[in-house]
N, CA, C and O atoms as a printed pandas DataFrame, in Angstrom:
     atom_number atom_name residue_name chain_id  residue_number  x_coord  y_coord  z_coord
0              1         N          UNK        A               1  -87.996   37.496   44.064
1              2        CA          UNK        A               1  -87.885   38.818   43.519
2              3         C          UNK        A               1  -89.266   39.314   43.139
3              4         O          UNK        A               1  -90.086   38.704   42.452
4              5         N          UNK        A               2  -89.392   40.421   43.648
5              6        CA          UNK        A               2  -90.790   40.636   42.911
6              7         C          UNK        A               2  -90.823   42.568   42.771
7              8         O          UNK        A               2  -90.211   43.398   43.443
8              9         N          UNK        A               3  -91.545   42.707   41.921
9             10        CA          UNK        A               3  -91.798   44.497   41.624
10            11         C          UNK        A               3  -92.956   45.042   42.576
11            12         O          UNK        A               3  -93.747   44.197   42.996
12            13         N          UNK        A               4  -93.082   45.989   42.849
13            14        CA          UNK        A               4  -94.031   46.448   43.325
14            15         C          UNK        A               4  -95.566   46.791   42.817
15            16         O          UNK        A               4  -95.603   47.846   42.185
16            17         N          UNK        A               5  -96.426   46.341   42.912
17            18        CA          UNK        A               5  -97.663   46.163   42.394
18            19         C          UNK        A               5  -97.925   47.533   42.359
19            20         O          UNK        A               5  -97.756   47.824   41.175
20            21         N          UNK        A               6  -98.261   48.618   43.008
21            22        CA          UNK        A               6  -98.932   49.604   43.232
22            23         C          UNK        A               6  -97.734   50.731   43.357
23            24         O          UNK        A               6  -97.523   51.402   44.366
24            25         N          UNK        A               7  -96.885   50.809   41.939
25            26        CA          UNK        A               7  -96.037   51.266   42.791
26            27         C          UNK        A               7  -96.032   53.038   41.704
27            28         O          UNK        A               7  -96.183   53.214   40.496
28            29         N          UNK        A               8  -95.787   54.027   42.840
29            30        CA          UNK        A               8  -96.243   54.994   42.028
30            31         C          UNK        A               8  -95.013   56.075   41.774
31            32         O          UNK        A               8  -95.070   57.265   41.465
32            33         N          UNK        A               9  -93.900   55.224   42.020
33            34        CA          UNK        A               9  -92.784   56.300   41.897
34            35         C          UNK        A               9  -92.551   55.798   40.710
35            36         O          UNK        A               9  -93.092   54.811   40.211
36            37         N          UNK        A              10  -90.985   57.113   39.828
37            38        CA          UNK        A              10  -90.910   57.515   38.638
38            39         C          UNK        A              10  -90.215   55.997   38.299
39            40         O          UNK        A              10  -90.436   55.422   37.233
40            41         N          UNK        A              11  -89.428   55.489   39.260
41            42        CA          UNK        A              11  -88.237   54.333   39.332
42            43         C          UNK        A              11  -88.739   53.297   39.796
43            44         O          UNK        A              11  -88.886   53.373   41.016
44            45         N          UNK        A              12  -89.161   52.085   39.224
45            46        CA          UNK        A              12  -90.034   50.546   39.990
46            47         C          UNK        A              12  -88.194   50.331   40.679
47            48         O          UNK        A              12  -87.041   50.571   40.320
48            49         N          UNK        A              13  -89.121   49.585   42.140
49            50        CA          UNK        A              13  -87.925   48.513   43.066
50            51         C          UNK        A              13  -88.201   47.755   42.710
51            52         O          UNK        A              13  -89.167   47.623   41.960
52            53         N          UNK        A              14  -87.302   46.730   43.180
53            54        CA          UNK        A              14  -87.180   45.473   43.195
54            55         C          UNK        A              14  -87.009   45.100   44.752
55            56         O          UNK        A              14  -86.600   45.874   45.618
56            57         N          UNK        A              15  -87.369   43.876   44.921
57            58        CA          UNK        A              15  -87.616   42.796   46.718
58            59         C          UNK        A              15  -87.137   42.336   46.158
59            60         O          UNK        A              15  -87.582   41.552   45.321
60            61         N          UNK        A              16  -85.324   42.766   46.470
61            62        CA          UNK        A              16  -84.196   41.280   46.198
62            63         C          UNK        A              16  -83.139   42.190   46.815
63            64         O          UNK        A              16  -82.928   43.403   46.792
64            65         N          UNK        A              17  -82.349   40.748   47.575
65            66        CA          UNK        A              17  -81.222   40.890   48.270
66            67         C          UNK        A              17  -80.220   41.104   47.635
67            68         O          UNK        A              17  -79.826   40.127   46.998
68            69         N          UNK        A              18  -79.445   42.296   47.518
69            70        CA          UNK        A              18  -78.294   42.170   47.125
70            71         C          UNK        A              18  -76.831   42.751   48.018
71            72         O          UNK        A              18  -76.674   43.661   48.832
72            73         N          UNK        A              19  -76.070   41.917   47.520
73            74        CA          UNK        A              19  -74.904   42.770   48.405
74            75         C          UNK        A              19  -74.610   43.821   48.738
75            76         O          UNK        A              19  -73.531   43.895   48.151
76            77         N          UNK        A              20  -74.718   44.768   49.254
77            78        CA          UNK        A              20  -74.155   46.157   49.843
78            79         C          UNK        A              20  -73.394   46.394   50.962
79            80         O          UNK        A              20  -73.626   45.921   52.075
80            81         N          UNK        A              21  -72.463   47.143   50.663
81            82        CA          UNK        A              21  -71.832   48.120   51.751
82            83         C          UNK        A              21  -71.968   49.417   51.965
83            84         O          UNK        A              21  -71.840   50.199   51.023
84            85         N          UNK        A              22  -72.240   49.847   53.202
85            86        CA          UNK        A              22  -72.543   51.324   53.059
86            87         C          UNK        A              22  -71.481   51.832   54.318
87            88         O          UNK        A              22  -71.311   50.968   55.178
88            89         N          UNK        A              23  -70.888   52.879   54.488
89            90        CA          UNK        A              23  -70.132   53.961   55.353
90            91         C          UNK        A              23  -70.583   54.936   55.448
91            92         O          UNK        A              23  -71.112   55.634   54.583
92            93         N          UNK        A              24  -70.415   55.135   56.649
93            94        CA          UNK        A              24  -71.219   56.098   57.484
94            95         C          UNK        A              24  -70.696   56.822   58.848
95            96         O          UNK        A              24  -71.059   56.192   59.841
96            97         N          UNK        A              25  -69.953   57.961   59.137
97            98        CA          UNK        A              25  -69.648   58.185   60.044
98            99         C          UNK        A              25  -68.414   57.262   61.046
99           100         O          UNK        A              25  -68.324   57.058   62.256
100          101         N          UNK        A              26  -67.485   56.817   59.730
101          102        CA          UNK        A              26  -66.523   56.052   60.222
102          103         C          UNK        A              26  -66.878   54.494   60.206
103          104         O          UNK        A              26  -65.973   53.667   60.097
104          105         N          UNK        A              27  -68.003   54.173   60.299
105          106        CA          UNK        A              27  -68.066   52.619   60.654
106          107         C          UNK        A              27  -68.846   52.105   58.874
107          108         O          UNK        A              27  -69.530   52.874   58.200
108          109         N          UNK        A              28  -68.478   50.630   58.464
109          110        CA          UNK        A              28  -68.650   49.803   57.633
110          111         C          UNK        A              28  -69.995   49.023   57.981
111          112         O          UNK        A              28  -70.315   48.803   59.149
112          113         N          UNK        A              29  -70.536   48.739   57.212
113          114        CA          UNK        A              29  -71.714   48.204   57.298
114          115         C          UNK        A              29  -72.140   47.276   56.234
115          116         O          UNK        A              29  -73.055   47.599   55.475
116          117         N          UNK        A              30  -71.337   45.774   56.097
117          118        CA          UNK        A              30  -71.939   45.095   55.026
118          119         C          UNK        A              30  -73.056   44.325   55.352
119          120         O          UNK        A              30  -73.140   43.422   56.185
120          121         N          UNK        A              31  -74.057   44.862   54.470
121          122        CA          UNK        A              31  -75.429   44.250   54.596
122          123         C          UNK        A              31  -76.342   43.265   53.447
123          124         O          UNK        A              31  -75.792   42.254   53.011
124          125         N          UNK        A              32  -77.425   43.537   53.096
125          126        CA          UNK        A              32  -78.010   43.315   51.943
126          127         C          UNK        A              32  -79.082   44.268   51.796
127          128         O          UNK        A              32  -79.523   44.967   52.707
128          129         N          UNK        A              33  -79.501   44.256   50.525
129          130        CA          UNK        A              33  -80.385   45.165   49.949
130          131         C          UNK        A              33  -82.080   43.905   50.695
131          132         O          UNK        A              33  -82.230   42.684   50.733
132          133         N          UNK        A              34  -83.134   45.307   51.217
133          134        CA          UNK        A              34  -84.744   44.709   51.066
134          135         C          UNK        A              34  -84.724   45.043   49.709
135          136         O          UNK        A              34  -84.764   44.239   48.777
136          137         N          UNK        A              35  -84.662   46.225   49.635
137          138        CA          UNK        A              35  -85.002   46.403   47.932
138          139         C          UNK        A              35  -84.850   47.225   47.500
139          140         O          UNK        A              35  -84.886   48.160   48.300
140          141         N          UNK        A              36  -84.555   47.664   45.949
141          142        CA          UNK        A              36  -83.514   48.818   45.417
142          143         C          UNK        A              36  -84.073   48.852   44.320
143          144         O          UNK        A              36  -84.684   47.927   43.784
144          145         N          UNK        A              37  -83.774   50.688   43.628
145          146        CA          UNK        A              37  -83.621   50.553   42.549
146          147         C          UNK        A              37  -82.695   51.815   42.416
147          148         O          UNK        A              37  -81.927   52.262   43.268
148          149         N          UNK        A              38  -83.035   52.454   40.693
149          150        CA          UNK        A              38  -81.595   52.724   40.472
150          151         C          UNK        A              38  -81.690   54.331   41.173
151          152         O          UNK        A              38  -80.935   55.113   40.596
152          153         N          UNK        A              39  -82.370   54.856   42.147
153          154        CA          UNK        A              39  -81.989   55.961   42.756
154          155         C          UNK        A              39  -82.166   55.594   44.384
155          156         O          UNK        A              39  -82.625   56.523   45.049
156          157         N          UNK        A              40  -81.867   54.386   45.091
157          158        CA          UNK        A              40  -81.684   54.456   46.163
158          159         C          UNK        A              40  -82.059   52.616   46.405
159          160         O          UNK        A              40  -82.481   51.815   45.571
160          161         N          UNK        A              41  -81.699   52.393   47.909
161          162        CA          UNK        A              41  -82.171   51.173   48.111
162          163         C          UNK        A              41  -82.604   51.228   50.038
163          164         O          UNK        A              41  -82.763   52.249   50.707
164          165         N          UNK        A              42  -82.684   49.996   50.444
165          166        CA          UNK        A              42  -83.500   50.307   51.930
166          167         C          UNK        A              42  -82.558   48.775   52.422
167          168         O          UNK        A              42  -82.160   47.932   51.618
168          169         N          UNK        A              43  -82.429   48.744   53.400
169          170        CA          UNK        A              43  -81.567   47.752   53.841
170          171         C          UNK        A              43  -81.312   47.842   55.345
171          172         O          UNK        A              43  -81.624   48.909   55.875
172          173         N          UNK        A              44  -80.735   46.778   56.191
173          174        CA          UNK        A              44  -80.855   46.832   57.211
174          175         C          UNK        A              44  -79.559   47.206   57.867
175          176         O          UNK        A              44  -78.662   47.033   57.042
176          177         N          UNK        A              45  -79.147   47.591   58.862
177          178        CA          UNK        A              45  -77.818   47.581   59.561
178          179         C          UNK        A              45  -77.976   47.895   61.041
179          180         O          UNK        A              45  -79.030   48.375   61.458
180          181         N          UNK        A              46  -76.866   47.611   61.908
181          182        CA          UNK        A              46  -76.588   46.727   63.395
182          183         C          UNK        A              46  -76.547   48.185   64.416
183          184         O          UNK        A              46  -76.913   48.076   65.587
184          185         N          UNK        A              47  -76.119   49.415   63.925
185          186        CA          UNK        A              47  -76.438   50.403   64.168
186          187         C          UNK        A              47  -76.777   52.025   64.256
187          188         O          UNK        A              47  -76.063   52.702   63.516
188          189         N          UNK        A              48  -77.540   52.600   64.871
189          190        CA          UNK        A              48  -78.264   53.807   64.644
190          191         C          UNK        A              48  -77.232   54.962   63.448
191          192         O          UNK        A              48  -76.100   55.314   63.780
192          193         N          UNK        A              49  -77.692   55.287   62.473
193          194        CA          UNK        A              49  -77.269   56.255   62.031
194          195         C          UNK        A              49  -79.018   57.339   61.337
195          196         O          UNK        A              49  -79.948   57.007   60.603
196          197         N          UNK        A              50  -78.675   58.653   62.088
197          198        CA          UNK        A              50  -79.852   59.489   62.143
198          199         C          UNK        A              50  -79.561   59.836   60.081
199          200         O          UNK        A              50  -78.588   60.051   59.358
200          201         N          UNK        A              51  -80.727   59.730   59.943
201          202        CA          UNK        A              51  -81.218   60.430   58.736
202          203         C          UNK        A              51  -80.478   61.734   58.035
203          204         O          UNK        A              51  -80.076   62.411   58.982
204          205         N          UNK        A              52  -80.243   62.163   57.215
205          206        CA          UNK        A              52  -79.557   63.279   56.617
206          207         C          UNK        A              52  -78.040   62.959   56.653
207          208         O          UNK        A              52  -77.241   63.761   56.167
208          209         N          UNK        A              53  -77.578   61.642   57.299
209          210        CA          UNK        A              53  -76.303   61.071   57.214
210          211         C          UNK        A              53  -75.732   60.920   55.657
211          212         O          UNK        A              53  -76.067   59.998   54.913
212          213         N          UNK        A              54  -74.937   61.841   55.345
213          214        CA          UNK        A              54  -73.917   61.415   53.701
214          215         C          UNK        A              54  -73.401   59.923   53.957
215          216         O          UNK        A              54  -73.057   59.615   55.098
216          217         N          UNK        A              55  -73.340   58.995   52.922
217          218        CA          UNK        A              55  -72.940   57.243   53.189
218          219         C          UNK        A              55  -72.238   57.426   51.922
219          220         O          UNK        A              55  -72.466   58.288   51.073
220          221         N          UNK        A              56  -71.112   56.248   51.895
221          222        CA          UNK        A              56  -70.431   55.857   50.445
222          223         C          UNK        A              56  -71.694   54.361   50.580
223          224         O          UNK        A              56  -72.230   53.818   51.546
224          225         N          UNK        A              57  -71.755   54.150   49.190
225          226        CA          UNK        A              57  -72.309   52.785   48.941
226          227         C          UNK        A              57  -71.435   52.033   48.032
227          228         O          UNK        A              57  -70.920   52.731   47.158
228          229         N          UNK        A              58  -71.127   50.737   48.017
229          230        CA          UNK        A              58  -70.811   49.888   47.118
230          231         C          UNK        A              58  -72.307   48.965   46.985
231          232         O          UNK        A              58  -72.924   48.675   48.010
232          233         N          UNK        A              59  -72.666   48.665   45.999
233          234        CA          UNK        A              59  -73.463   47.592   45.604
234          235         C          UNK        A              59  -73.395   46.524   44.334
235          236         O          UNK        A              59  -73.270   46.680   43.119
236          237         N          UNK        A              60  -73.526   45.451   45.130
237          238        CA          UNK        A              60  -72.902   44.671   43.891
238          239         C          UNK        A              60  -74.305   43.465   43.413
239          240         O          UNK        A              60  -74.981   42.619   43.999
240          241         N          UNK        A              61  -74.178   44.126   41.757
241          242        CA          UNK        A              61  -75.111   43.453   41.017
242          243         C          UNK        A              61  -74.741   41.912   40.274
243          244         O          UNK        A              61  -73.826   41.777   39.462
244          245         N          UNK        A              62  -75.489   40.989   40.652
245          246        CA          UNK        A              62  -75.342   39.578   39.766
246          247         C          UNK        A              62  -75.222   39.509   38.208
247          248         O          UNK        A              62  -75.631   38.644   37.435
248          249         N          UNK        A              63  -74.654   40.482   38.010
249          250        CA          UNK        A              63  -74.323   41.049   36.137
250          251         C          UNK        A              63  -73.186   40.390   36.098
251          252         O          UNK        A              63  -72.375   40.734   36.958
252          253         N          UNK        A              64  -72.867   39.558   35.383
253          254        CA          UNK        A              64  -71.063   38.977   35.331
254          255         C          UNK        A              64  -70.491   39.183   34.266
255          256         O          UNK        A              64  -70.851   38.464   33.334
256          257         N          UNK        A              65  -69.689   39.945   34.065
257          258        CA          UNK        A              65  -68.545   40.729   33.201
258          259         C          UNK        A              65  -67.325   40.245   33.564
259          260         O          UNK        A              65  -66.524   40.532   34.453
260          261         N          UNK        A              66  -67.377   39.082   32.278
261          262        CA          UNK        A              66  -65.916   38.213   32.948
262          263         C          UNK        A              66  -66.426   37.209   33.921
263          264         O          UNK        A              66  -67.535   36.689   34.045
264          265         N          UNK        A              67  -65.615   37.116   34.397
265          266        CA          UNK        A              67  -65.669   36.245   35.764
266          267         C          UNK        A              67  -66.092   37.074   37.335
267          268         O          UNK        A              67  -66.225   36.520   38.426
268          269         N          UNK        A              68  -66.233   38.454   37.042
269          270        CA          UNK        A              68  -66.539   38.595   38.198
270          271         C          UNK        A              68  -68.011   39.939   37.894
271          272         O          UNK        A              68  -68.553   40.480   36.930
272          273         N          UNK        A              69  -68.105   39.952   39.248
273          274        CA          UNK        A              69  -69.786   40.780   39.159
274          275         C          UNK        A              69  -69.599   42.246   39.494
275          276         O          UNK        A              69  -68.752   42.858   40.144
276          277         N          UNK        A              70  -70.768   42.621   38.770
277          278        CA          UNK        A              70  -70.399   44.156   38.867
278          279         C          UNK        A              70  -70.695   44.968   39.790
279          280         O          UNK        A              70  -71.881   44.971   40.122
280          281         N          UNK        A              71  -69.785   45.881   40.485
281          282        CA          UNK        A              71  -70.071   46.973   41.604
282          283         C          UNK        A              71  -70.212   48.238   40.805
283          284         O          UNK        A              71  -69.451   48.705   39.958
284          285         N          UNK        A              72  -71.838   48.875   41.456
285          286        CA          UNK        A              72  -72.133   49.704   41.447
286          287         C          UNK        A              72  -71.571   50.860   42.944
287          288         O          UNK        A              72  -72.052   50.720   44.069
288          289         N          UNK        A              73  -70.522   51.912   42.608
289          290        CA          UNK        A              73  -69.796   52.922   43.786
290          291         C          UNK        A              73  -70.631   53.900   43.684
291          292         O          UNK        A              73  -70.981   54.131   42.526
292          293         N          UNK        A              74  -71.160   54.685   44.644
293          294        CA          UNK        A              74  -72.081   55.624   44.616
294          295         C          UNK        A              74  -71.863   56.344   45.793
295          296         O          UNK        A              74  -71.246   55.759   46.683
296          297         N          UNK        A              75  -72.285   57.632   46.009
297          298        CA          UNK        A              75  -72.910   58.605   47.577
298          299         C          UNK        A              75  -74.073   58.889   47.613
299          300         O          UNK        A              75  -74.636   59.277   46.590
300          301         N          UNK        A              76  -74.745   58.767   48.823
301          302        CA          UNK        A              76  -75.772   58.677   49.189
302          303         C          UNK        A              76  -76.561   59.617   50.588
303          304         O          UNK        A              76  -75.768   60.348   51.182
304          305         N          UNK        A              77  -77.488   59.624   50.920
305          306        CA          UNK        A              77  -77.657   60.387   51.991
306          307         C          UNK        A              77  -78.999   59.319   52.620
307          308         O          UNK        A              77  -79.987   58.763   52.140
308          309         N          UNK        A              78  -78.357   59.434   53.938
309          310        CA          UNK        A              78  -80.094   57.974   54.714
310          311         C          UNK        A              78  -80.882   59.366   54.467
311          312         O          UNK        A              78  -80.535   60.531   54.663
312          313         N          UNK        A              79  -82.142   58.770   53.935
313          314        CA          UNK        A              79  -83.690   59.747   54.195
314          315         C          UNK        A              79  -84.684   59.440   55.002
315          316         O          UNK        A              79  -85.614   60.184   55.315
316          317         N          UNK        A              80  -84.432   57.929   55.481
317          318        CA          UNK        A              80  -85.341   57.404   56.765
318          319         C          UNK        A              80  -84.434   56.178   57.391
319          320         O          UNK        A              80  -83.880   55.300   56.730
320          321         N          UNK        A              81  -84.413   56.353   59.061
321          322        CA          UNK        A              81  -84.208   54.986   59.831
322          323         C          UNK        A              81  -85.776   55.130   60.836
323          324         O          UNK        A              81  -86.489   55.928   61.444
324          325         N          UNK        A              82  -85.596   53.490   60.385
325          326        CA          UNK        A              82  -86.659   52.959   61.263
326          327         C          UNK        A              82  -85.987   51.731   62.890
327          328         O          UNK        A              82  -85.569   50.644   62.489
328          329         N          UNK        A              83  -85.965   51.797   63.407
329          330        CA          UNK        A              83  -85.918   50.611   64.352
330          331         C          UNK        A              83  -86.693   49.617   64.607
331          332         O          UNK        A              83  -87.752   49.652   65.234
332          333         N          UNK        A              84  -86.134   48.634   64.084
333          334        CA          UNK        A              84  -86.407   47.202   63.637
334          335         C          UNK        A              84  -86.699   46.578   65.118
335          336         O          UNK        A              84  -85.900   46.670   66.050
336          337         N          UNK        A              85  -87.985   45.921   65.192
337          338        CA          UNK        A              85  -88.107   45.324   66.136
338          339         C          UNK        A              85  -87.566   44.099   66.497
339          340         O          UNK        A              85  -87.843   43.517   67.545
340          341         N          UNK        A              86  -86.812   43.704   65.662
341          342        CA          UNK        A              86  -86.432   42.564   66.104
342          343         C          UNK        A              86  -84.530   42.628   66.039
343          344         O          UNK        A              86  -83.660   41.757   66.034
344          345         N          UNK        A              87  -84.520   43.909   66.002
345          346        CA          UNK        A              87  -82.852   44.079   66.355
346          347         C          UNK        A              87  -82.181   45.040   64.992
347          348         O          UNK        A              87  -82.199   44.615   63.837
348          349         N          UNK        A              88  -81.717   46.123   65.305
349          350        CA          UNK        A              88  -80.744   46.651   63.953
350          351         C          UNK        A              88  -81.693   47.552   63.837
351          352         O          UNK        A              88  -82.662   47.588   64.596
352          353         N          UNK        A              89  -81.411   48.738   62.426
353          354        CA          UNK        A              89  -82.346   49.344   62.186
354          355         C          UNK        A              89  -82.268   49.625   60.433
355          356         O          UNK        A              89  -81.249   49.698   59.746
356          357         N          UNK        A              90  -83.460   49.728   60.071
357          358        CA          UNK        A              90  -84.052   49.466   58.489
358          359         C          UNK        A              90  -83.469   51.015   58.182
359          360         O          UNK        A              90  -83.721   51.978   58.906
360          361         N          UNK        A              91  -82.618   51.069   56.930
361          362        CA          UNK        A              91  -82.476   52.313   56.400
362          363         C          UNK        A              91  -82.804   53.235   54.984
363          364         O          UNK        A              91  -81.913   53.029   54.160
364          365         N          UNK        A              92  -83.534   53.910   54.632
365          366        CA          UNK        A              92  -83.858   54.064   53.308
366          367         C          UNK        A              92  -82.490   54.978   52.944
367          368         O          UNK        A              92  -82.175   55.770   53.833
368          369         N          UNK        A              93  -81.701   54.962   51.826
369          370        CA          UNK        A              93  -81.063   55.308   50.909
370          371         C          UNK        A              93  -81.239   56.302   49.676
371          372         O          UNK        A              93  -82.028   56.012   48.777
372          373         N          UNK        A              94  -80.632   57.258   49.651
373          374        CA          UNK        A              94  -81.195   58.172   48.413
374          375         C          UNK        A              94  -79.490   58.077   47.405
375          376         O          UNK        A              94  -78.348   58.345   47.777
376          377         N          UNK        A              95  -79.764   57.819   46.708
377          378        CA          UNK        A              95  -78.217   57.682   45.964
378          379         C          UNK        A              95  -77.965   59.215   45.470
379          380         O          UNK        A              95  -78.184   59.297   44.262
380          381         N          UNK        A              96  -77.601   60.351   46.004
381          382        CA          UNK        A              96  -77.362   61.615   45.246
382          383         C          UNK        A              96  -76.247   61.782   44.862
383          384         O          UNK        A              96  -75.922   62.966   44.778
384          385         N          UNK        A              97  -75.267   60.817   44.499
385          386        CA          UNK        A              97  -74.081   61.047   43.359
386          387         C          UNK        A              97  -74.086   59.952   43.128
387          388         O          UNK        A              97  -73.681   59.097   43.916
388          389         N          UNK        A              98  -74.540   59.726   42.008
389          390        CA          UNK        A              98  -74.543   58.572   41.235
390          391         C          UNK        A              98  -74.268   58.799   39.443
391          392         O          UNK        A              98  -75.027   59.389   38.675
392          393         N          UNK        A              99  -72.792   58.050   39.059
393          394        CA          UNK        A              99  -72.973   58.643   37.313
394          395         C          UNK        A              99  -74.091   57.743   36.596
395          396         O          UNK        A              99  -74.558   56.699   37.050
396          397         N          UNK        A             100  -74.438   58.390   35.331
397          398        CA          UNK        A             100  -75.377   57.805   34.782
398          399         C          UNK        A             100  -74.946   56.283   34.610
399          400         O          UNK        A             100  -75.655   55.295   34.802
400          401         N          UNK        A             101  -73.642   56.326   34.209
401          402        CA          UNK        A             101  -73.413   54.558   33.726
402          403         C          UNK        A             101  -73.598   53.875   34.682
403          404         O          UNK        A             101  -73.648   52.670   34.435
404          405         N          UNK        A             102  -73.765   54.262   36.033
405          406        CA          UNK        A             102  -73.676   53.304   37.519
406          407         C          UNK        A             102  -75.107   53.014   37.463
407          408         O          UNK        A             102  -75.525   51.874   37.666
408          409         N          UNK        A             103  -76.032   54.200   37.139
409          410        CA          UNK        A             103  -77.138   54.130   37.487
410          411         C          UNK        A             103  -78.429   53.415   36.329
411          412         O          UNK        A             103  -79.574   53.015   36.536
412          413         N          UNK        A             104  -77.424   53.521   34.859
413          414        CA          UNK        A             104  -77.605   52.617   33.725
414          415         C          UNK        A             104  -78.239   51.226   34.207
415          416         O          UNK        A             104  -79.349   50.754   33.962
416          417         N          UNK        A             105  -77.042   50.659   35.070
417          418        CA          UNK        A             105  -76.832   49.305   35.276
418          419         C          UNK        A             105  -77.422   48.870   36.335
419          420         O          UNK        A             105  -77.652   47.682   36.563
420          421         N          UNK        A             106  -77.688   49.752   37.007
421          422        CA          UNK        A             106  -78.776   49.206   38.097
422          423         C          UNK        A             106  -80.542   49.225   37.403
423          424         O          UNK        A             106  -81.436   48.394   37.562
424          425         N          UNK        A             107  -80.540   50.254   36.779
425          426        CA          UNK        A             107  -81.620   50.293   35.477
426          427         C          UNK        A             107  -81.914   48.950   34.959
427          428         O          UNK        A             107  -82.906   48.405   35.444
428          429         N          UNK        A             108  -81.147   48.216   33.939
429          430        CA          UNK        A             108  -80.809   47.656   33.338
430          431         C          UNK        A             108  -81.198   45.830   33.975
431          432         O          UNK        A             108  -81.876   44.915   33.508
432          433         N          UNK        A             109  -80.516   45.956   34.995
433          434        CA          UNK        A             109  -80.946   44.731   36.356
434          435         C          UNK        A             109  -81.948   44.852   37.027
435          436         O          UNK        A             109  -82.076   44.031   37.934
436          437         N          UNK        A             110  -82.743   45.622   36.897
437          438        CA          UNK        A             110  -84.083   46.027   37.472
438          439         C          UNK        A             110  -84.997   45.652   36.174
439          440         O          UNK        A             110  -85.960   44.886   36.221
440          441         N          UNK        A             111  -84.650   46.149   35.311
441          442        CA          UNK        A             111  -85.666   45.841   34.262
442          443         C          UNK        A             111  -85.447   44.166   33.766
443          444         O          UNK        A             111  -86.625   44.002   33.448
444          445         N          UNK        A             112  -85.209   43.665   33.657
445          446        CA          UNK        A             112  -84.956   42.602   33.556
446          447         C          UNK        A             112  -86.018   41.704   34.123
447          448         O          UNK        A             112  -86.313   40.657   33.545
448          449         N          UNK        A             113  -86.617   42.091   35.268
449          450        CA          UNK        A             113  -87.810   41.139   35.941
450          451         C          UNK        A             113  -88.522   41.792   35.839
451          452         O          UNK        A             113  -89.264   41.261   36.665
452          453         N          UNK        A             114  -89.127   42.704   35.477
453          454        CA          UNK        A             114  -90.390   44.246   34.950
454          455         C          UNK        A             114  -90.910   42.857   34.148
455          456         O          UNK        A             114  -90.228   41.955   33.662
456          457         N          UNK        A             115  -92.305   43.014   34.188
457          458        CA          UNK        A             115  -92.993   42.196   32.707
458          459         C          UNK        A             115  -93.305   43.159   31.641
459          460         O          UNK        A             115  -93.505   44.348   31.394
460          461         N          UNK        A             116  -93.221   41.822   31.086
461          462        CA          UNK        A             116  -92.832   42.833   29.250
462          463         C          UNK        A             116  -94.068   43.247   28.918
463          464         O          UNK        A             116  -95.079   42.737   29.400
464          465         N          UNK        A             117  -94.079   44.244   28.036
465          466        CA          UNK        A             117  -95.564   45.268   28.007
466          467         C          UNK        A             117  -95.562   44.544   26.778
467          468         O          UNK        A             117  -94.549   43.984   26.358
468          469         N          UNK        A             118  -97.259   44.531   25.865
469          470        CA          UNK        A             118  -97.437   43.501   24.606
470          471         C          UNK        A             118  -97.869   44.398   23.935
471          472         O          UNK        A             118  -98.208   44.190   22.770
């Protein structure tokens, strides 16, 4: 897991895999997260969907409430595909309906590996 050194947006990512599903134009796509935070994530999938595509996302965070882990449900829109040279194509994610408590908790699991300011 690691944060981004140089990183100059309002929201630090995180480089960690996490579970996701995204829909898109009829087809399912369970993948994993390259890396996320709480207004979008980038991840890979098997095929082409052009940019400005609306997606449902499920993402599920290693937070355990109870016995089981928590899904973050969200809508989203791709803002970049790239084609992956080595098969599939890399997608950036913009989460534009997201409630605050969804987006709390992805907050929340992100900060968690941030180093602590002294």
């Amino acid at each position: 897991m690691k944060i981004k050194e140089s990183e100059r947006r309002k929201y630090p990512r995180l480089d960690q895999s996490l579970h996701i599903k995204v829909a898109a134009n009829g087809y399912d796509f369970i993948t994993s997260t390259q890396n996320v935070s709480c207004v979008g994530a980038y991840c890979l999938i098997n095929k082409y969907v052009p940019p400005f595509t609306k997606v449902n996302v499920k993402l599920t965070l290693p937070i355990v409430s109870g016995d089981k882990k928590y899904d973050v449900e969200c809508k989203g829109v791709i803002v970049r595909t790239v084609d992956e040279s080595s098969g599939g194509f890399n997608i950036a994610i913009f989460f534009n309906e997201i409630n605050n408590l969804q987006r709390k908790k992805i907050s929340e699991y992100i900060n968690q590996f941030l180093p602590k300011k002294s």
